[in-house]
C-alpha positions in Angstrom: -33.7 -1.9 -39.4 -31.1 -0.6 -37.1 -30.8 -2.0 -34.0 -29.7 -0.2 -30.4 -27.1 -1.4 -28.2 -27.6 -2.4 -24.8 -27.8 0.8 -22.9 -25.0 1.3 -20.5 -25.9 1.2 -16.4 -24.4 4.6 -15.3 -23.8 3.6 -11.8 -22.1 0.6 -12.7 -19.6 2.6 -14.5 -18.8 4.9 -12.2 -18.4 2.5 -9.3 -16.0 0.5 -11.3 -14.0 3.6 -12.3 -14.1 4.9 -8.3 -12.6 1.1 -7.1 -10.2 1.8 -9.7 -8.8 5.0 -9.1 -8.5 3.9 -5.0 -6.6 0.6 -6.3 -4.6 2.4 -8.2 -3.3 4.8 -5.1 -0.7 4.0 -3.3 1.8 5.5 -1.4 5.7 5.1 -1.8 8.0 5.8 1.7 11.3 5.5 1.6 12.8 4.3 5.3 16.2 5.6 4.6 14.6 9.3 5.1 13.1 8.4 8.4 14.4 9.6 11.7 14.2 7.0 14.2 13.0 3.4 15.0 10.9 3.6 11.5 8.0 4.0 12.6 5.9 6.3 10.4 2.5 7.9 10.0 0.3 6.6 7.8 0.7 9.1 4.7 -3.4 9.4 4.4 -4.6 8.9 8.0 -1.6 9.6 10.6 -2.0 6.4 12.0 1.8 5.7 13.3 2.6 2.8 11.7 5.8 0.7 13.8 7.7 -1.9 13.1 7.3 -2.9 16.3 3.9 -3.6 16.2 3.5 -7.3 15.2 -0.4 -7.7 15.9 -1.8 -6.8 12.5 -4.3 -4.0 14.5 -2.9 -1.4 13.3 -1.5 -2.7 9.5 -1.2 -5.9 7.6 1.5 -6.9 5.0 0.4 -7.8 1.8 3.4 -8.3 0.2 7.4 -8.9 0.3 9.7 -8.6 -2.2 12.8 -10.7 -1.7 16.1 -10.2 -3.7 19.4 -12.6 -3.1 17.9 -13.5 0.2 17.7 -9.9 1.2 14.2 -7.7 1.9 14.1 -5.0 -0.6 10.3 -3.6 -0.6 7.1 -4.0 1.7 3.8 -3.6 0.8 1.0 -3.2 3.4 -2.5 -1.6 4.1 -3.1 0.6 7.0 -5.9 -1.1 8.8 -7.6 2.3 9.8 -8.1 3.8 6.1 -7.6 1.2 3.8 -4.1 2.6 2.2 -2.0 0.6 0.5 1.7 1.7 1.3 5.1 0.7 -0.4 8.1 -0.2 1.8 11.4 0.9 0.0 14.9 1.4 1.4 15.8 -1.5 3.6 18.9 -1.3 5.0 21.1 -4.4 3.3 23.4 -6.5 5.8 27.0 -6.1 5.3 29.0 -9.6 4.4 30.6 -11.0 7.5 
Protein backbone atom coordinates (compact mmCIF):
# COMPACT_ATOMS: atom_id res chain seq x y z
CA UNK A 1 0.00 0.00 0.00
CA UNK A 2 1.27 3.36 -0.92
CA UNK A 3 0.56 5.96 1.08
CA UNK A 4 -0.15 9.93 0.06
CA UNK A 5 1.52 12.74 1.60
CA UNK A 6 -0.17 15.44 3.27
CA UNK A 7 -1.48 17.63 0.57
CA UNK A 8 0.05 21.01 0.47
CA UNK A 9 -2.39 24.26 1.50
CA UNK A 10 -1.93 26.48 -1.71
CA UNK A 11 -2.61 29.74 0.02
CA UNK A 12 -0.32 29.09 2.67
CA UNK A 13 2.37 28.83 0.22
CA UNK A 14 1.89 31.62 -1.52
CA UNK A 15 1.44 33.94 1.45
CA UNK A 16 4.69 32.82 2.81
CA UNK A 17 6.48 33.32 -0.51
CA UNK A 18 4.60 37.07 -0.91
CA UNK A 19 6.01 38.09 2.97
CA UNK A 20 9.12 36.82 1.68
CA UNK A 21 9.79 38.59 -1.36
CA UNK A 22 8.59 42.11 0.54
CA UNK A 23 11.17 41.21 3.46
CA UNK A 24 13.56 40.69 1.16
CA UNK A 25 13.19 44.31 -0.58
CA UNK A 26 14.89 46.93 0.49
CA UNK A 27 16.28 49.96 -0.71
CA UNK A 28 20.04 51.08 -0.58
CA UNK A 29 20.66 55.35 -0.61
CA UNK A 30 23.74 56.55 -0.41
CA UNK A 31 23.78 60.28 1.44
CA UNK A 32 26.98 61.21 -0.12
CA UNK A 33 24.86 61.63 -3.53
CA UNK A 34 22.28 63.85 -1.87
CA UNK A 35 22.06 67.55 -2.43
CA UNK A 36 21.19 69.25 0.66
CA UNK A 37 20.20 68.80 4.32
CA UNK A 38 19.73 64.85 3.53
CA UNK A 39 16.50 64.72 3.49
CA UNK A 40 15.21 62.32 0.86
CA UNK A 41 12.12 60.78 -0.64
CA UNK A 42 11.10 57.65 0.23
CA UNK A 43 12.36 55.54 -2.82
CA UNK A 44 8.73 53.59 -3.09
CA UNK A 45 6.28 56.26 -1.80
CA UNK A 46 7.93 59.95 -2.02
CA UNK A 47 7.36 60.48 1.38
CA UNK A 48 10.44 63.04 2.26
CA UNK A 49 12.12 61.43 4.71
CA UNK A 50 14.48 64.27 7.04
CA UNK A 51 16.78 63.96 9.40
CA UNK A 52 15.27 66.48 11.07
CA UNK A 53 12.31 64.90 11.82
CA UNK A 54 12.82 63.19 15.25
CA UNK A 55 9.03 62.07 15.96
CA UNK A 56 9.04 58.67 14.45
CA UNK A 57 5.64 59.94 12.16
CA UNK A 58 7.08 59.84 9.37
CA UNK A 59 10.00 56.84 9.79
CA UNK A 60 11.44 54.69 12.43
CA UNK A 61 15.05 53.28 12.77
CA UNK A 62 15.38 49.83 13.04
CA UNK A 63 18.82 49.56 13.08
CA UNK A 64 22.50 51.19 13.51
CA UNK A 65 25.57 49.95 12.60
CA UNK A 66 28.48 51.32 14.63
CA UNK A 67 32.18 50.96 13.56
CA UNK A 68 35.24 52.45 15.86
CA UNK A 69 32.60 54.66 17.52
CA UNK A 70 31.62 56.06 14.27
CA UNK A 71 27.87 55.67 12.38
CA UNK A 72 28.47 53.82 9.23
CA UNK A 73 24.86 52.56 8.01
CA UNK A 74 21.10 53.19 9.05
CA UNK A 75 18.35 51.06 8.57
CA UNK A 76 14.76 52.30 8.85
CA UNK A 77 11.05 51.79 7.63
CA UNK A 78 9.10 54.49 6.10
CA UNK A 79 6.06 54.70 8.25
CA UNK A 80 3.66 55.42 5.16
CA UNK A 81 4.51 52.24 2.95
CA UNK A 82 6.17 49.90 5.00
CA UNK A 83 9.84 50.17 3.15
CA UNK A 84 12.69 49.15 4.65
CA UNK A 85 15.58 51.57 3.61
CA UNK A 86 19.43 51.33 4.08
CA UNK A 87 21.47 54.36 5.24
CA UNK A 88 25.06 54.34 3.74
CA UNK A 89 27.59 57.11 3.40
CA UNK A 90 27.89 58.97 6.58
CA UNK A 91 30.15 61.56 6.59
CA UNK A 92 33.16 60.37 9.15
CA UNK A 93 34.52 63.18 11.63
CA UNK A 94 38.02 64.31 10.99
CA UNK A 95 40.60 63.72 14.18
CA UNK A 96 40.98 66.87 16.06
Amino acid sequence: MKTNPKPKEKGVCKMMKKEAVKKSMMYTIDLTKIDGDGAFPCPKCGTIISPDDETEEVYQIVETKVKNDELTELILTCNKCGTTIRLTGFLTQPES
